[in-house]
C-alpha positions, 0 to 999 in steps of 0.5 A, spaced: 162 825 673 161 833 673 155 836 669 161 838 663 163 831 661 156 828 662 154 834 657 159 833 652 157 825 653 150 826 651 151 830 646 157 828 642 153 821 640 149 826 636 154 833 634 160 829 631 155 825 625 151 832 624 158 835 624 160 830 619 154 831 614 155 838 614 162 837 613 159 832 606 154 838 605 159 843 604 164 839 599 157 837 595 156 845 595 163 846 593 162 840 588 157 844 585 160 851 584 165 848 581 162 844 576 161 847 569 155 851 568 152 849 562 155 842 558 160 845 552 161 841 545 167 837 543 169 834 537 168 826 536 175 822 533 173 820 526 171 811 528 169 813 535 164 809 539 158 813 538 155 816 545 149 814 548 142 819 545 142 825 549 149 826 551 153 827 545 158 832 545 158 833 553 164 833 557 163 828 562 163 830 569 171 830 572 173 823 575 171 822 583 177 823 587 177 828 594 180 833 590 174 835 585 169 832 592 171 838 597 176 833 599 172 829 606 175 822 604 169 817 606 174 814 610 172 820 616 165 816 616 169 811 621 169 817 627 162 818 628 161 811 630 167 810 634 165 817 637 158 814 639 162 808 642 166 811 647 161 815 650 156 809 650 162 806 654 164 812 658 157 813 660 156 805 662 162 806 667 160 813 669 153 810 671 150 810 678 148 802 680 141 803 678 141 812 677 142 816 671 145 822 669 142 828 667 143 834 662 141 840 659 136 841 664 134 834 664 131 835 656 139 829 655 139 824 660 142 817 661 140 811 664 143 804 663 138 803 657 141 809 654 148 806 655 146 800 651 142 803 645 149 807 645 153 801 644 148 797 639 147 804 634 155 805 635 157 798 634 153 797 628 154 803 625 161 802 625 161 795 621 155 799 616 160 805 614 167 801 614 163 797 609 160 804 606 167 805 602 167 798 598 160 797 596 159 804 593 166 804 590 162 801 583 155 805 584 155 811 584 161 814 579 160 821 580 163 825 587 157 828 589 152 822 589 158 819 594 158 826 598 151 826 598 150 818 601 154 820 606 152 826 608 145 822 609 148 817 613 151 821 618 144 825 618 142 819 620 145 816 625 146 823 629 138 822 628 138 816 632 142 818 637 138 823 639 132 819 640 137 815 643 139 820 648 133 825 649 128 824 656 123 828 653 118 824 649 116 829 645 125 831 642 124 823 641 117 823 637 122 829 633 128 825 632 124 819 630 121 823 625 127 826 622 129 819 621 124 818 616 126 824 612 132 822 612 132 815 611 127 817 605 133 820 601 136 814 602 132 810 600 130 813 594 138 815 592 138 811 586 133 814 584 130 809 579 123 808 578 123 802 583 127 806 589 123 812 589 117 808 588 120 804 595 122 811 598 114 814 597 111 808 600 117 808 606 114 815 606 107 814 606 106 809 612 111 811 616 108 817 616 102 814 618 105 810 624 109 817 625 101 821 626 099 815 631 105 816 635 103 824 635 097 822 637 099 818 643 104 822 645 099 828 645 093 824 649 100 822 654 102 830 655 094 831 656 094 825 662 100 828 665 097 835 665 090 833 668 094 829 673 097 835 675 104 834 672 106 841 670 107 844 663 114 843 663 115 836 665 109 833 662 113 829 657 119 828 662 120 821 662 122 820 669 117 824 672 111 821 668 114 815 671 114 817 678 108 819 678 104 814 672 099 812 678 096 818 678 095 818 670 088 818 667 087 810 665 083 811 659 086 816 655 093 813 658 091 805 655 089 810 648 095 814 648 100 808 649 096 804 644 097 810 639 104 810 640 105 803 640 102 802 633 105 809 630 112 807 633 111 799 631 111 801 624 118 804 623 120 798 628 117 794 622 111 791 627 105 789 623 101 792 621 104 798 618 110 793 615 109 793 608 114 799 607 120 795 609 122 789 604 121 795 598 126 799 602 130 793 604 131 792 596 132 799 595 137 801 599 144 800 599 147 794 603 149 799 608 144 804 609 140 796 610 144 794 616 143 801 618 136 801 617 134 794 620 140 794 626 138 801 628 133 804 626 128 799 628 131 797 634 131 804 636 124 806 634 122 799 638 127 802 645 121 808 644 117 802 645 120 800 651 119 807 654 113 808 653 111 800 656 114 803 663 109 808 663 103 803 662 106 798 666 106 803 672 099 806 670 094 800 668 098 794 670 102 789 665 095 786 662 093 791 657 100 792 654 102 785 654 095 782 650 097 788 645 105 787 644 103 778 643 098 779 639 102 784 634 108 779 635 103 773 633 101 777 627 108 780 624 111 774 626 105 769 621 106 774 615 113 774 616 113 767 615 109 766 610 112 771 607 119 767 607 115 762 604 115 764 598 120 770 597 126 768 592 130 775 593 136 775 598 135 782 600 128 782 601 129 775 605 133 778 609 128 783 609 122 778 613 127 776 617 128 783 620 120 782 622 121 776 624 126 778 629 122 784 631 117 779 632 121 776 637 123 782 640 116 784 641 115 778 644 119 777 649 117 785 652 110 782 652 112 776 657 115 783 661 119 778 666 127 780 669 129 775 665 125 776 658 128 783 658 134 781 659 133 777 653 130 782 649 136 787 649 141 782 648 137 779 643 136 786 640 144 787 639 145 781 637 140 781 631 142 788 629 150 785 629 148 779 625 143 783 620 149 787 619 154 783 617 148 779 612 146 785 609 153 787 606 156 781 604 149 780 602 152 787 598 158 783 596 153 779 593 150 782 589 155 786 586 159 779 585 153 776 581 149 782 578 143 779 582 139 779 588 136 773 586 137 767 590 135 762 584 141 764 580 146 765 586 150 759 587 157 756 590 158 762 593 163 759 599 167 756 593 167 761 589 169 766 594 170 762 601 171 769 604 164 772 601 160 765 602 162 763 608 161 771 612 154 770 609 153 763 611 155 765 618 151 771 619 144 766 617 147 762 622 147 768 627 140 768 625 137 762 626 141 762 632 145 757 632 151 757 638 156 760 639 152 767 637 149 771 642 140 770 638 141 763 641 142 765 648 137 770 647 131 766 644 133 761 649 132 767 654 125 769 651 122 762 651 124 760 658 120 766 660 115 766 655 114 759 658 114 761 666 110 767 666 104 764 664 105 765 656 106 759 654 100 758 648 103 764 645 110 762 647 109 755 643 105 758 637 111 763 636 116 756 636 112 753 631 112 759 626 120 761 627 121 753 626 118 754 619 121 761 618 128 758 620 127 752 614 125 756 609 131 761 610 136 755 611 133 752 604 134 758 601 141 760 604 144 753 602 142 754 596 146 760 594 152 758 599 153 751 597 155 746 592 159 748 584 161 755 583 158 757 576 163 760 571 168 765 574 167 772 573 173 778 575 171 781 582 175 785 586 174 786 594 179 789 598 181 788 606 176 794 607 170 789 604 173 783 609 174 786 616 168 789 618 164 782 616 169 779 621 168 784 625 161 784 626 161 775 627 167 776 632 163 781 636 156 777 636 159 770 638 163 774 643 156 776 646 153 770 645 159 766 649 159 772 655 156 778 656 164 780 660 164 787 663 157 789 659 153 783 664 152 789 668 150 794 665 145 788 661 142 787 668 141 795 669 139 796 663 133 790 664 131 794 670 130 801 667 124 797 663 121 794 669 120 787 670 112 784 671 
């Protein structure tokens, strides 16, 4: 593949999103400059209602329709992911058996890893943004709140890219920053008090997470340069792992511990977890399936970058005591908090730590296998998540509710609704034919042959609790008489990306197909203990 092509392969995943948001920026400027000025009175009819306090005699703003938007029909949000997609696949078809293709002087550079990030970030944003449309049809009435959460998720995704793509770590300490900023927006974009409470706490940790990520990528730049590394190439990834051998094992075992904690807590690894459920609940159901599909997994590929290079410098040891034991913890919390949580958003919330957990684990355990088992498990779960969190959406805007306890009957309600929920629980519990089941299956096998298995078998304990405890509360709101009916309405665009994301999930738990090597590559690039 010539140097052209690969620049716009690496570079598309992160331009045609930001192309996009810009796109959604400029209707809600022109939105803007069209509005009036100030509100002008109108008469009020003789038996009319009266208006609400505060809004007498105001125009109301003009109907949401692309005419008074800037005309960017959301509908255009569906590009980005496939674009991502497509050069997810190109570049895993283009890729030299265990090589990387280079761009921009290096600061770009795929690797098999990349080339499977690119593939979960475009798959699962494809099913969040085909859902965006139908699940804020009723919740923003105004053109510009709609323009404005569709500028930020394309912000986000093309944030996510970057980090995805970068070889440079301290680019990808700046693209995962910026997805801090931007899914802040986001999480406070209903503006109520609780939203920007959530958005402020969101804030306040991860920043913290962030700063203990910048101090372990600062103490990293300065082994690489007391090494002899130039200034250029201190934070070049494959050149810190080339020459890991020669880096400072101290500040090396701080530097990579630093980034760990900061890192984890955007992957929603204790102890920095606490932002999670208040943003989850927050947040609509898309922005969540974005969020715990792809924001955590690619803020934990971050992670897994940084694992090969203490593998190499300090042996597996340090890191693998580190990661089970973040793993035992956020996996305990997780548990006891499903326990007791009777809210299906934050439900599925703890499940997305529970997850990561798993994932946490499986890196911990290190072997060929574990790591295969960690990348199919992160695709996997970012699939399943995603169809749980919108129909979870559905959910809500069908009772009016998020509260398990009043949500009942939902399969015989709305069988299509009922049983999309119901078998994205399944997905993750990990019930075949769903890909979780090979890959907790994969990660405990590993767990067991690799010398694991007092931490293996305490984690099976703690995912058997938490699997009863979202199982109970799934059956409760799936099963049994529907309540009153009330009048809803969900077009095909509600349906198909629920179906999507189940059909894909199962079709990668049945076989891996053509992306069986590129898994294998993948699992090789993050090393093997």
């Amino acid at each position: 593949m010539d140097a052209t092509t690969t620049t716009l392969l690496l570079t598309g995943p992160v331009l045609v999103p930001c192309a996009l948001a810009a796109a959604h920026a400029l209707s809600l400027a022109g939105a803007r400059r069209t509005a009036p000025a100030t509100p002008r009175p109108v008469p009020v009819p003789a038996g009319a209602v009266p208006a609400p306090a505060g809004t007498e005699g105001v125009v109301p703003p003009p109907p949401d329709t692309d005419a008074a938007t800037g005309r960017v029909s959301p509908w255009w949000g569906l590009v980005p992911p496939l674009a991502v997609l497509a050069c997810g696949a190109a570049l895993a078809s283009a890729l030299p058996r265990g090589g990387a293709l280079p761009a921009l002087g290096g600061l770009l550079r795929a690797d098999a890893l990349t080339a499977w990030m690119l593939l979960v970030v475009g798959a699962v944003a494809l099913i969040a943004c085909a859902a965006l449309p139908s699940q804020t049809a009723g919740e923003h009435p105004s053109a510009r709140g709609t323009a404005l959460l569709h500028a930020l998720v394309q912000a986000f995704l093309g944030t996510t890219c970057l980090a995805v793509v970068t070889a440079n770590l301290g680019v990808l300490w700046v693209a995962i920053e910026a997805t801090t900023l931007v899914t802040a927006f986001l999480v406070g974009h209903r503006r109520t008090r609780r939203s920007v409470e959530a958005a402020w706490k969101y804030v306040v940790i991860c920043s913290a997470g962030i700063v203990l990520a910048f101090l372990g990528t600062v103490l990293v730049y300065y082994a690489a340069r007391q090494a002899g590394i130039d200034e250029a190439h201190a934070l070049d990834w494959p050149t810190l792992v080339a020459h890991a051998h020669a880096l400072d094992p101290s500040v090396t075992r701080l530097g990579v511990s630093l980034v760990i904690l900061g890192f984890g807590a955007k992957a929603g690894l204790a102890p920095l977890h606490a932002w999670l459920p208040d943003a989850y609940s927050q947040t609509p159901a898309p922005v969540c399936a974005l969020m715990s599909g792809v924001l955590l997994s690619v803020a934990f590929s971050a992670i897994l970058r940084y694992d090969v290079i203490a593998d190499a410098a300090l042996g597996n040891g340090w890191t693998r005591a580190l990661l089970a034991g973040i793993a035992l913890l956020t996996l305990a919390l997780a548990t006891a908090l499903l326990l007791a949580q009777r809210d299906h958003t934050r439900m599925l919330a703890y499940s997305s730590m529970e997850h990561m957990a798993l994932i946490a684990l499986g890196t911990a355990i290190g072997t060929p296998l574990a790591r295969a088992a960690v990348l199919l498990h992160i695709a996997g779960h970012g699939l399943a998540k995603s169809v749980a969190f919108c129909a979870s959406g559905h959910v809500r805007r069908l009772t009016g509710t998020t509260l398990v306890g009043r949500v009942r009957g939902l399969l015989a309600r709305l069988p299509w609704l009922g049983g999309a929920f119901g078998l994205a629980v399944l997905a993750l519990l990990g019930f075949p034919p769903f890909s979780l089941f090979a890959s907790e299956l994969g990660i405990v096998r590993a767990g067991f042959t690799a010398g694991l298995g007092w931490a293996t078998a305490a984690a099976l304990l703690l995912v058997l609790t938490a699997f009863a405890a979202l199982a109970v509360r799934t059956a409760r709101m799936v099963l049994g008489p529907p309540p009153a009916p009330a009048p809803a309405s969900f077009g095909a665009g509600a349906v198909w990306p629920l179906v999507l994301g189940l059909a894909a999930c199962a079709a990668l738990g049945v076989t891996t197909g053509p992306l069986t090597g590129l898994l294998h590559d993948a699992a090789a690039t993050i090393g093997g203990h």
